[in-house]
C-alpha positions as CSV (number, residue, x, y, z in Angstrom):
1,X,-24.0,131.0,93.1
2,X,-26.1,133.8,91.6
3,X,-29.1,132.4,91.6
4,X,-28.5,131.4,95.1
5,X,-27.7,134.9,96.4
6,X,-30.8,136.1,94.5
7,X,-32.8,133.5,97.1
8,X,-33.6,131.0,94.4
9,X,-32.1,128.0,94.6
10,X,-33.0,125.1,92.6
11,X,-32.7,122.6,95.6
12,X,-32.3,118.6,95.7
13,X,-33.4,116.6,98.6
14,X,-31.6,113.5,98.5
15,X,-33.4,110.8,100.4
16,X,-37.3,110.8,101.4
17,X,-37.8,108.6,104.4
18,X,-38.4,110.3,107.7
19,X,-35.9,112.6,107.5
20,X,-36.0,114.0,103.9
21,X,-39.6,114.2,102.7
22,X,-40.7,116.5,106.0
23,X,-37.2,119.0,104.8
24,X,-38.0,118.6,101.4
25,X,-41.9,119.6,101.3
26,X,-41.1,122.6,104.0
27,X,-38.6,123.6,101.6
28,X,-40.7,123.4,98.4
29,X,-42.8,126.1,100.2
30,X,-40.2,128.5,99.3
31,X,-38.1,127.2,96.8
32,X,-38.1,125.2,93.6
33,X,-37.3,121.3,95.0
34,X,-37.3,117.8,93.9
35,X,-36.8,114.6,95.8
36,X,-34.7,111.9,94.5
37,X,-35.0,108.4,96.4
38,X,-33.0,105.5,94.9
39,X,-36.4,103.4,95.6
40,X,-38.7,103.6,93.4
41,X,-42.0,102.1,95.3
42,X,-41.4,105.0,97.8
43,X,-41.0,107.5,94.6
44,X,-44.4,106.2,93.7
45,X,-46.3,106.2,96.8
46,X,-45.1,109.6,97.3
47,X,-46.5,110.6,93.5
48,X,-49.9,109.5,94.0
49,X,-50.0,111.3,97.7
50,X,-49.2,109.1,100.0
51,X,-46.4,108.7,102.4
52,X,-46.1,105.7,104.8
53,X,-44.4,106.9,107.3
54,X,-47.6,109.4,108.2
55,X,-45.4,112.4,108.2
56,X,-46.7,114.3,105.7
57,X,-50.7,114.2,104.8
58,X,-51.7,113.3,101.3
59,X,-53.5,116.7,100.9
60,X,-49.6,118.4,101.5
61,X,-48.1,115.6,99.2
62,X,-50.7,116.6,96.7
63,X,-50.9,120.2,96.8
64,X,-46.6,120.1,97.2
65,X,-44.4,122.1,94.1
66,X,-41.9,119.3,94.7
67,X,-41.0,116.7,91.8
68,X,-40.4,113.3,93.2
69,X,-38.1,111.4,91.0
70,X,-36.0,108.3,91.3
71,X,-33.6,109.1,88.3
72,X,-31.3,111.6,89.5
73,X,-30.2,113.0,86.3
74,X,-33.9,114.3,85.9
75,X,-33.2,116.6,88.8
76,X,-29.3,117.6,87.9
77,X,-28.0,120.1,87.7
78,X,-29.7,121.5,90.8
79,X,-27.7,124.8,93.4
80,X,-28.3,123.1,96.3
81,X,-27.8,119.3,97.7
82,X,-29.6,118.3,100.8
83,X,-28.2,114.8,101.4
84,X,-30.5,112.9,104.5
85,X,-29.6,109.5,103.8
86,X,-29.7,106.7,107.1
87,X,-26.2,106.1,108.6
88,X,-27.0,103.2,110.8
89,X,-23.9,100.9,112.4
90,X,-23.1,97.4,111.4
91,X,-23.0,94.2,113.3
92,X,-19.9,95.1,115.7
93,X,-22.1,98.5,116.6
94,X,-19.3,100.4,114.4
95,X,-20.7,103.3,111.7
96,X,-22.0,102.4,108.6
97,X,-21.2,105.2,106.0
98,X,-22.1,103.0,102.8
99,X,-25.4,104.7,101.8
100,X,-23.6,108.3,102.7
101,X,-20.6,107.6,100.7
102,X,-23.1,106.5,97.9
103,X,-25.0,109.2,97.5
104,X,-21.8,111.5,97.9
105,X,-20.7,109.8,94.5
106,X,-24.1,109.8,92.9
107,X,-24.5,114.0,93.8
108,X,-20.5,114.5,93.0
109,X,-21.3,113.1,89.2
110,X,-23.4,116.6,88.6
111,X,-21.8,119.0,90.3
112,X,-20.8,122.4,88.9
113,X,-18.9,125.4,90.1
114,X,-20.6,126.7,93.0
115,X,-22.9,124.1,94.0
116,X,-23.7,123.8,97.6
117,X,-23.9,120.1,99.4
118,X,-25.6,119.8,103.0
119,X,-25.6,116.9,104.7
120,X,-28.3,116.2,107.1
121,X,-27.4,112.6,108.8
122,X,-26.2,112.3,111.9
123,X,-22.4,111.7,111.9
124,X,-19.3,111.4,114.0
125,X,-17.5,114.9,113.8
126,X,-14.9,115.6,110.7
127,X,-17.4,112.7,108.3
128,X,-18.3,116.0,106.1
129,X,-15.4,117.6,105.5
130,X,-13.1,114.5,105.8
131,X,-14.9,111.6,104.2
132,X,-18.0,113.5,102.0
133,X,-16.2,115.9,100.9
134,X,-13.0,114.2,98.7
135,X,-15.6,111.7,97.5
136,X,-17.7,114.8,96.0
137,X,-14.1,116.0,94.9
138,X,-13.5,112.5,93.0
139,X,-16.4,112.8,91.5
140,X,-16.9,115.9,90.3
141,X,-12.9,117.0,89.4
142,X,-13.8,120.0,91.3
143,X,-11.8,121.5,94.5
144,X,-14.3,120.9,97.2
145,X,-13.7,124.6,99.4
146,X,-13.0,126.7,95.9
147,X,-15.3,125.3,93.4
148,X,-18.4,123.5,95.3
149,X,-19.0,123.9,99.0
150,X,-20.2,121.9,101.7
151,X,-22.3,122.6,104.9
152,X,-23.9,120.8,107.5
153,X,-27.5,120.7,109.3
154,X,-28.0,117.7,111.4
155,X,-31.8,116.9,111.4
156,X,-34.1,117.2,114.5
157,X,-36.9,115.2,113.4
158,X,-38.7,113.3,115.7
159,X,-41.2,111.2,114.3
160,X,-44.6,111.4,115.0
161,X,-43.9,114.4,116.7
162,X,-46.4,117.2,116.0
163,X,-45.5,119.2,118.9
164,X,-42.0,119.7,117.6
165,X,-42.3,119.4,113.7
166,X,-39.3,120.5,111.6
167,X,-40.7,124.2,111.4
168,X,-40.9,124.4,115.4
169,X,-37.5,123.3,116.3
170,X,-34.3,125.6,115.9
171,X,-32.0,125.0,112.9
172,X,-28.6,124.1,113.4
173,X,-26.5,125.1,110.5
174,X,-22.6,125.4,109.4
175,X,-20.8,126.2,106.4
176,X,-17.1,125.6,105.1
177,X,-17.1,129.5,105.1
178,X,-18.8,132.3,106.7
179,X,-20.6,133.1,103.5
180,X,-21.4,129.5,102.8
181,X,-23.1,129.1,106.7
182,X,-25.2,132.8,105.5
183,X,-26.9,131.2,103.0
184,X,-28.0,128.9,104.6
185,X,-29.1,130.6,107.3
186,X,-30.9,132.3,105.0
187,X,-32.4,129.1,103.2
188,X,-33.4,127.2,106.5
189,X,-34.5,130.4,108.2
190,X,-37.0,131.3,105.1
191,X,-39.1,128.2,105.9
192,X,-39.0,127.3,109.6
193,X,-40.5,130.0,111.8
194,X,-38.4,128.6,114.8
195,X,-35.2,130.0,113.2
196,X,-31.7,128.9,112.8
197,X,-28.5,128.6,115.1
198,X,-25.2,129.6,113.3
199,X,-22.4,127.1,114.7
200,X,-19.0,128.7,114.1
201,X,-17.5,125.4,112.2
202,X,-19.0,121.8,110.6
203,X,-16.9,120.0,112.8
204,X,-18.5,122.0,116.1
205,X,-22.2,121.2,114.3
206,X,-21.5,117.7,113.5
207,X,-20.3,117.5,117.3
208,X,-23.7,118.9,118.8
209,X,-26.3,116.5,117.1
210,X,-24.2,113.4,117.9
211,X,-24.1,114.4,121.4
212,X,-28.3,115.3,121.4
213,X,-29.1,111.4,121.5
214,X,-26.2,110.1,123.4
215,X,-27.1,112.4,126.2
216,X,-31.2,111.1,126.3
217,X,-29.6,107.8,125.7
218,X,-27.5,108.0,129.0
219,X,-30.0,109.4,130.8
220,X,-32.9,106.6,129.9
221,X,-30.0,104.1,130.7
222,X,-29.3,105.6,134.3
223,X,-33.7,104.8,134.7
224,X,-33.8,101.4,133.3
225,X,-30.4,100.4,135.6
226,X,-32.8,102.3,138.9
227,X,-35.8,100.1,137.7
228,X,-34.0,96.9,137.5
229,X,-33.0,97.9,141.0
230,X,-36.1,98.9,142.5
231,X,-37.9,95.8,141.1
232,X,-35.2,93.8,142.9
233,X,-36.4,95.9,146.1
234,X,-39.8,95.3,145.4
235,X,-40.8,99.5,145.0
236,X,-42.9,100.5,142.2
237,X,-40.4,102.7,139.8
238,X,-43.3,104.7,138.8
239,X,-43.9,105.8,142.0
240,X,-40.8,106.5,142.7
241,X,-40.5,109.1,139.5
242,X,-43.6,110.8,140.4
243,X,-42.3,112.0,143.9
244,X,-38.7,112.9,142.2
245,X,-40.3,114.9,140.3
246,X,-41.2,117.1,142.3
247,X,-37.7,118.7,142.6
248,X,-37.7,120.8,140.1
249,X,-34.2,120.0,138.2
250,X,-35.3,116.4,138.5
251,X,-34.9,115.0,134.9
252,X,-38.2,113.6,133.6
253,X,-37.3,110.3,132.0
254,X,-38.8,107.2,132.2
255,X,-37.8,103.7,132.0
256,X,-38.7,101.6,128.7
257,X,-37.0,99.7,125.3
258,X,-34.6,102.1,123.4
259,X,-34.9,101.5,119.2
260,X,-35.5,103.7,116.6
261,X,-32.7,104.8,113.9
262,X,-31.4,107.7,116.6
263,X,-31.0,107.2,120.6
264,X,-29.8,103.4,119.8
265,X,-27.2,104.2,117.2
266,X,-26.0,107.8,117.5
267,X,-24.2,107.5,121.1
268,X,-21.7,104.5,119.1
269,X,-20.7,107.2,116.4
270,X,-19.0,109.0,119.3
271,X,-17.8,106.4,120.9
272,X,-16.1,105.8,117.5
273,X,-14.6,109.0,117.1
274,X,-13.5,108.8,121.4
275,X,-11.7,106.0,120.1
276,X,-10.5,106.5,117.1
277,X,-9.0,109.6,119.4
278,X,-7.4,107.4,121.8
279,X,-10.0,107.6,124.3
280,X,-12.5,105.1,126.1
281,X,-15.7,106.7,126.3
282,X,-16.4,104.6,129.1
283,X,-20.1,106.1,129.9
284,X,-21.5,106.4,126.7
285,X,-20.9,102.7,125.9
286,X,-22.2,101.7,129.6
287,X,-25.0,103.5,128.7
288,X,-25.5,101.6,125.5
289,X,-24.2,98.3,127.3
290,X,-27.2,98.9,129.7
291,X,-29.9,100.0,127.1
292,X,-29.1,97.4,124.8
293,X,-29.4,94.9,127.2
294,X,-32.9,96.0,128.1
295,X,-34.9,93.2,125.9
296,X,-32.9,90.5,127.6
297,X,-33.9,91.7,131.0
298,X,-37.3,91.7,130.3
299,X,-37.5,88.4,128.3
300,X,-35.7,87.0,131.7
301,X,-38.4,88.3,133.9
302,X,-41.7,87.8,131.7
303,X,-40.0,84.0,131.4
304,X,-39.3,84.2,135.7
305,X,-43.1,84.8,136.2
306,X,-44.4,82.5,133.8
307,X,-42.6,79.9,135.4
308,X,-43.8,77.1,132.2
309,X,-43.9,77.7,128.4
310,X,-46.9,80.1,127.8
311,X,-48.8,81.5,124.7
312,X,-48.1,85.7,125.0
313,X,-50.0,88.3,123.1
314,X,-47.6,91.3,122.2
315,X,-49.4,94.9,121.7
316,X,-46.9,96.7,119.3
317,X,-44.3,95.7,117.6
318,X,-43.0,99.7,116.0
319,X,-39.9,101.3,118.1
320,X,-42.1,104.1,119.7
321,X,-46.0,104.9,119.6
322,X,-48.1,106.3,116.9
323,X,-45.0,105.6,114.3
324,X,-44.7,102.9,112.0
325,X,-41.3,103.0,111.5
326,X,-39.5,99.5,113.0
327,X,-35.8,100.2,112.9
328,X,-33.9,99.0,115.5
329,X,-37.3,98.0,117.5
330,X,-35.9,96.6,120.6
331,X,-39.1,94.5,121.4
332,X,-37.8,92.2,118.4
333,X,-35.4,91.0,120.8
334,X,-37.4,90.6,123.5
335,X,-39.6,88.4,121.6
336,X,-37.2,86.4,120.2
337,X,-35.5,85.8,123.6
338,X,-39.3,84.6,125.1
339,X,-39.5,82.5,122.2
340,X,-35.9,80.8,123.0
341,X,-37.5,80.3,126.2
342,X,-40.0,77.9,124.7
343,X,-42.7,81.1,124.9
344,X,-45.7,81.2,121.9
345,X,-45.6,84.6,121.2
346,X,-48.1,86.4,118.9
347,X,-47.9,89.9,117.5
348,X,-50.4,92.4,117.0
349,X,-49.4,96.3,115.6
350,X,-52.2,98.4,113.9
351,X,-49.6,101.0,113.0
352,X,-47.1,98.5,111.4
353,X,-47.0,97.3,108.0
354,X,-47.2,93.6,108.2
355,X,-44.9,93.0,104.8
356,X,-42.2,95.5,106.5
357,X,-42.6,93.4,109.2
358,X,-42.0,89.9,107.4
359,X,-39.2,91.7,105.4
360,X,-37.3,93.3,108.1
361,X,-37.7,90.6,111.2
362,X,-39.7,87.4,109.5
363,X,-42.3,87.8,112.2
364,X,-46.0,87.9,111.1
365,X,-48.7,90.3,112.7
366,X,-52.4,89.2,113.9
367,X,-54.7,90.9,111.5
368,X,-57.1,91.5,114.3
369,X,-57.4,91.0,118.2
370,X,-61.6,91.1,118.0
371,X,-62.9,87.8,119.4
372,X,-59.8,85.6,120.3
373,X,-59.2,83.2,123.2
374,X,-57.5,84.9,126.2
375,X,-53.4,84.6,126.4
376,X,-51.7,83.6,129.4
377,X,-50.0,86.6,129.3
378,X,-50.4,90.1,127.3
379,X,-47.5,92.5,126.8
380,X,-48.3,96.2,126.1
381,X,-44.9,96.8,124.7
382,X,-45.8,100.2,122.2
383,X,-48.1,103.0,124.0
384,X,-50.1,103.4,120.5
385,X,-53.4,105.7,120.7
386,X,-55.6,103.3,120.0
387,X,-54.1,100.7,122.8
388,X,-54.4,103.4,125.5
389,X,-58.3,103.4,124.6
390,X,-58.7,100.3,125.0
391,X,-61.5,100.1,127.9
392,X,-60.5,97.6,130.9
393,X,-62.8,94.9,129.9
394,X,-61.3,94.4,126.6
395,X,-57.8,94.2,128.4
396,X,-59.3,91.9,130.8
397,X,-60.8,89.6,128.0
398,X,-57.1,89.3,126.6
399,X,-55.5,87.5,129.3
400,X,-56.7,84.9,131.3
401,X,-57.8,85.3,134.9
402,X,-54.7,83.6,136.2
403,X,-52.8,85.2,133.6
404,X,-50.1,87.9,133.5
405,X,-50.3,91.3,132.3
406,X,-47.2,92.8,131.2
407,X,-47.7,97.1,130.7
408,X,-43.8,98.4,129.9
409,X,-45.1,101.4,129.0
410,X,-48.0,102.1,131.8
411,X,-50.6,101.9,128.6
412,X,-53.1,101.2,131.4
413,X,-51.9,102.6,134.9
414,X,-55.2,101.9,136.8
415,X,-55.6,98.7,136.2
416,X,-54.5,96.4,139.5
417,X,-54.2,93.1,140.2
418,X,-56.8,90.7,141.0
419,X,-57.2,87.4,142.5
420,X,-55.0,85.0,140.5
421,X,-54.0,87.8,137.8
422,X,-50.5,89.7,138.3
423,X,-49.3,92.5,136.9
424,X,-45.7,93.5,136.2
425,X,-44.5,96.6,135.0
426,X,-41.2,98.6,134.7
């Protein structure tokens, strides 16, 4: 603890993906850091400077303090654990602690008296304190509250996000005491400018982030049910928004595919704690029922206006633009629910890694879209840079003339129907 209270923490970042690598090279800025990943391609990408999730430049990876290392016992005995491990759900949509509970038991093998543990990953409220903690207890033959303390800082990363990097978003931090939450106060606050938000308790901070993403989640689901409705009524949902908006509490959401590691998952940790309460969190998991449910819908309509089995061009395959990260990517399913239909369907993602994507899905990418025969239908599923440049004549010379142009992310807004060509959007 001394060197702590002196501001000098030896601190280890425990996982490097999206989450951890960004935390772990703001706080090497400050501090003395290394990053432990169990995977040791990703441990050597990141030692010869480059990360691919795009996150962090290779000039920051190279001219970082931080020690990348894939053995933890070349990092231990460190002050301070930052654990940012994934905690995705299983099949039956229920949480999926495994990788947390692991690294709990790798971290609790090298604690000593005084060390600190942070857990970053989103949980359901009482995980840290209830789960984490008497498996760093086991481990360690330390009493977790007297001899090693734990604290709590749900990450805020959004990915791809420059506007709201880790050092431009607020800092939500708790400790199991007063003195614990101080420090780190003090350790967040030291590297991002935005500052830090004390919550009075773990439980109350563990509470807060898991309600962040099932609140957008609700809200995107209340758009994509008013979509489906207005395409029933034949009124263009985007126009619809657009004069909304002008009120000005209207919420500015949009209708679309919800994927990604966070909006899709989070809302079913609290609907696991409502339950496990003896409560039925009725509109969160409507929420989810509806969002979920989102590929289906538009595999059913694509397949309604194609009317026979059709070869289809999808542009993006990733869970959100200018990201290569394909967790949870939603247009997965609506590809494979095209190609149940008897649909052709071809991919093409610049931004995705085309082994991730045979690894993760078994779906192979297009190296290229120059000089190809027009599709009968095109499908701008991912609203990627480099598709919103695309010039009209290039999107013309994708389809056919009798074709169909599919644009679920209004990618290319002004471009109308012509004679024999439809267009169908969200």
């Amino acid at each position: 603890m001394n060197s702590i209270r002196q501001n000098d923490p030896k601190i280890m970042v425990v996982g490097l993906g999206y989450v951890g690598l960004p935390l772990a090279i703001a706080l090497a800025r400050k501090f003395s850091v290394t990053g432990f990943d169990v995977n040791q391609a990703r441990i050597n990408e990141l030692t010869s400077g480059n990360d691919r999730t795009g996150e962090i430049s290779t000039e920051e990876l190279v001219h970082s303090s931080i020690k990348f290392i894939d053995d933890i016992n070349e990092g231990a005995p460190s002050d301070v654990y930052v654990i940012a491990v994934p905690t995705p759900i299983d099949h039956e949509n229920k949480p999926d602690l495994s990788a947390l509970n692991s690294a709990s038991q790798e971290v609790g093998q090298y604690l000593k008296p005084g060390n600190i543990v942070v857990y970053e990953s989103t949980v359901f409220p009482g995980v840290t304190e209830e789960i984490c903690g008497p498996i760093l207890e086991t481990a360690s033959g330390l009493v977790c509250g007297e001899e090693f303390f734990l604290g709590y800082s749900p990450e805020r990363i959004n990915p791809g996000d420059r506007e709201h990097a880790i050092d431009k978003v607020t800092k939500l931090v708790a400790g199991q005491t007063p003195d614990i939450t101080e420090l780190l106060a003090s350790i967040y606050g030291s590297v991002i400018p935005a500052g830090v938000y004390r919550a009075p308790d773990i439980r109350t901070a563990e509470a807060a982030k898991v309600i962040e993403n099932a609140q957008r989640d609700i809200n995107i689901a209340f758009i994509n049910e008013v979509a489906m409705i207005f395409n029933r009524l034949g009124i263009d949902t985007d126009n619809v928004l657009a004069a909304a908006r002008t009120k000005w509490n209207f919420l500015d959401f949009r209708p679309g595919l919800v994927g990604g590691h966070c909006i899709g998952v989070d809302p079913y940790y609290l609907a696991h704690a409502a339950e496990e309460a003896n409560f039925d969190p009725e509109m969160i998991l409507a929420g989810r029922r509806i969002n979920d449910g989102m590929a289906g819908y538009v595999a059913d309509e694509i397949d309604r206006l194609l009317q026979v089995p059709s070869c289809v061009l999808v542009l993006g395959l990733t869970f959100k633009e200018n990201v290569s990260d394909l967790r949870n990517s939603q247009i997965v399913d609506m590809i494979r629910g095209l190609a149940t239909k008897g649909h052709i369907v071809e991919i093409y993602d610049p931004i995705a890694s085309s082994e991730d994507v045979q690894a993760f899905y078994g779906l192979a990418l297009k190296p290229t879209i120059d000089k190809i025969e027009p599709y009968d239908a095109i499908i701008g599923a991912v609203a990627h840079d480099s598709f919103r440049a695309m010039a009209a004549s290039v999107v013309n010379d994708l389809v056919k003339p009798s074709g169909l142009l599919v644009d679920l992310k209004r990618i290319w807004s002004d471009l109308s129907p012509t004679e024999g060509r439809r267009i169908w959007r969200l």
